[in-house]
Every structure is written in structure tokens, then in C-alpha cells.
N, C-alpha and C positions, 0 to 999 in steps of 0.2 A: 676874854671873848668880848664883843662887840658886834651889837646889830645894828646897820647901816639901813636908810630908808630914803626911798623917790618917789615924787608922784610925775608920773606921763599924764600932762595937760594938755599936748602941744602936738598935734597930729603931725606923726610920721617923725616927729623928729626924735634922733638919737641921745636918751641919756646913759649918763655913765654913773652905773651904781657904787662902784668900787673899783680902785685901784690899786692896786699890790705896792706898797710901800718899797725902796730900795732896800738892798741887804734883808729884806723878809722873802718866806712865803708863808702863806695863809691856806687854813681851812675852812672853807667853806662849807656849813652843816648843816643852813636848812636856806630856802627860796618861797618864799610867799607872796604871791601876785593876786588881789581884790580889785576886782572891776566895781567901782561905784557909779559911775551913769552912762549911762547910752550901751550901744553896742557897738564894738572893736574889736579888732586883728592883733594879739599879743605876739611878739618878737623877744627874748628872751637867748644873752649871746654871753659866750667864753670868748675874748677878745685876747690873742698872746701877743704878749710884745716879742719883737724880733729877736731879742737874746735865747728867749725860750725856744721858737721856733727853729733855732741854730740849733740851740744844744740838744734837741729832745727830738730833733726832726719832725715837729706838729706840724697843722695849716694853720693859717693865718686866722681863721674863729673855727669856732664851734659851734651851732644851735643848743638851747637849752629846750629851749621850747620855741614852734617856728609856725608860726603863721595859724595859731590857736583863736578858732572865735569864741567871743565871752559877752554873756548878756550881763544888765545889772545886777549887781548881787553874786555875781559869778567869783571862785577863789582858786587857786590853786596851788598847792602846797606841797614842795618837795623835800620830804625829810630821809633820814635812813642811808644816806650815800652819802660821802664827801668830795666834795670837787679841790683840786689842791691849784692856787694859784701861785706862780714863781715872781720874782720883781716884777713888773712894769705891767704885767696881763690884770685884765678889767673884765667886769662883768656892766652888760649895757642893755638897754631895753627900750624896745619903740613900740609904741601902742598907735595902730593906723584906725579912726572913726570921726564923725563929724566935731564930736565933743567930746574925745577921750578926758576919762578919770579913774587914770589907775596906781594904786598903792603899789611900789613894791619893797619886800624888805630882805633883808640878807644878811644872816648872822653868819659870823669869820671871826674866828682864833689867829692871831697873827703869830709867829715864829721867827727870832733874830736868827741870820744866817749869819756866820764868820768868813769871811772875805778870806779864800789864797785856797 
């Protein structure tokens, strides 16, 4: 297991928390988002890559959390469900405010798949 971390500085703009490594899929077990200054708009996305999309017949994202406002000092924390990510899909995150400063972090258990 391995908890990945980003901070959203940069209004509006899209980061990429994680990306599902080739030949894995991952578990995803917990999503923790801290708003440390200002107030902002959190965006919180399952991004699949096209393989997945083919094979699983999904859409192209998912919201995790969508268009959540958050004062300073604000948290939110997703535990108790797993999100299962296939190669290439990303989990990504935009924080919309004059001075966004948002933590986020996302613990995943990675899983070697065997190819054929």
C-alpha cells in the first residue's frame, strides 16, 4: 500500500493524483481533501483510460466529489468503499478560488495483472 499526495495551488487547474500503473489495477481505500486557505470549489474525478472504457463499457469520468464548497479548515474524508482503478485511469482534482490551497491524498494498494 502507498498513499499518494497533491496540493491544488493553481486555480482551476487540473491535477493528476494518481495513475494506474500498466499491467496493475489498484485499490483505492481512502480520499482525504483539507482546504488550508481561502475559500474554493473542490472537483474530485475517476478519469478512465480508454482500454477500461472498451472493456467495462464506462463513461469517460466519474465525479467523486463535484463542485463542493470548502471554507479554511474544511476536510473531507472518504473511507469505508473502495474505488478499483484498471491500467491507465487517474484520479484528478481542481480546486476553483482566488487562492486555492488544497491537500489531497489517496491511499491505493497496487495489484500485478498477468497479461493474455
Amino acid at each position: 500500500m502507498k498513499t499518494v499526495n497533491k496540493t491544488c495551488d493553481t486555480d482551476e487547474q487540473v491535477e493528476t493524483l494518481y495513475i494506474c500503473p500498466a499491467n496493475c489495477r489498484a485499490h483505492a481505500s481512502m480520499l482525504h481533501l483539507v482546504n488550508a486557505g481561502g475559500t474554493v470549489t473542490v472537483d474530485a474525478s475517476l478519469v478512465r483510460a480508454s482500454a477500461t472504457q472498451t472493456a467495462l463499457g464506462v463513461d469517460a469520468s466519474a465525479h467523486i466529489l463535484g463542485g463542493k464548497n470548502m471554507s479554511t479548515g474544511d476536510y473531507i474524508q472518504f473511507t469505508g468503499a473502495e474505488m478499483i482503478l484498471e491500467a491507465g485511469d487517474s484520479v484528478t482534482v481542481v480546486a476553483d478560488g482566488s487562492t486555492p490551497d488544497v491537500t489531497v491524498m489517496l491511499t491505493i494498494e497496487e495489484f500485478f495483472t498477468i497479461p493474455g
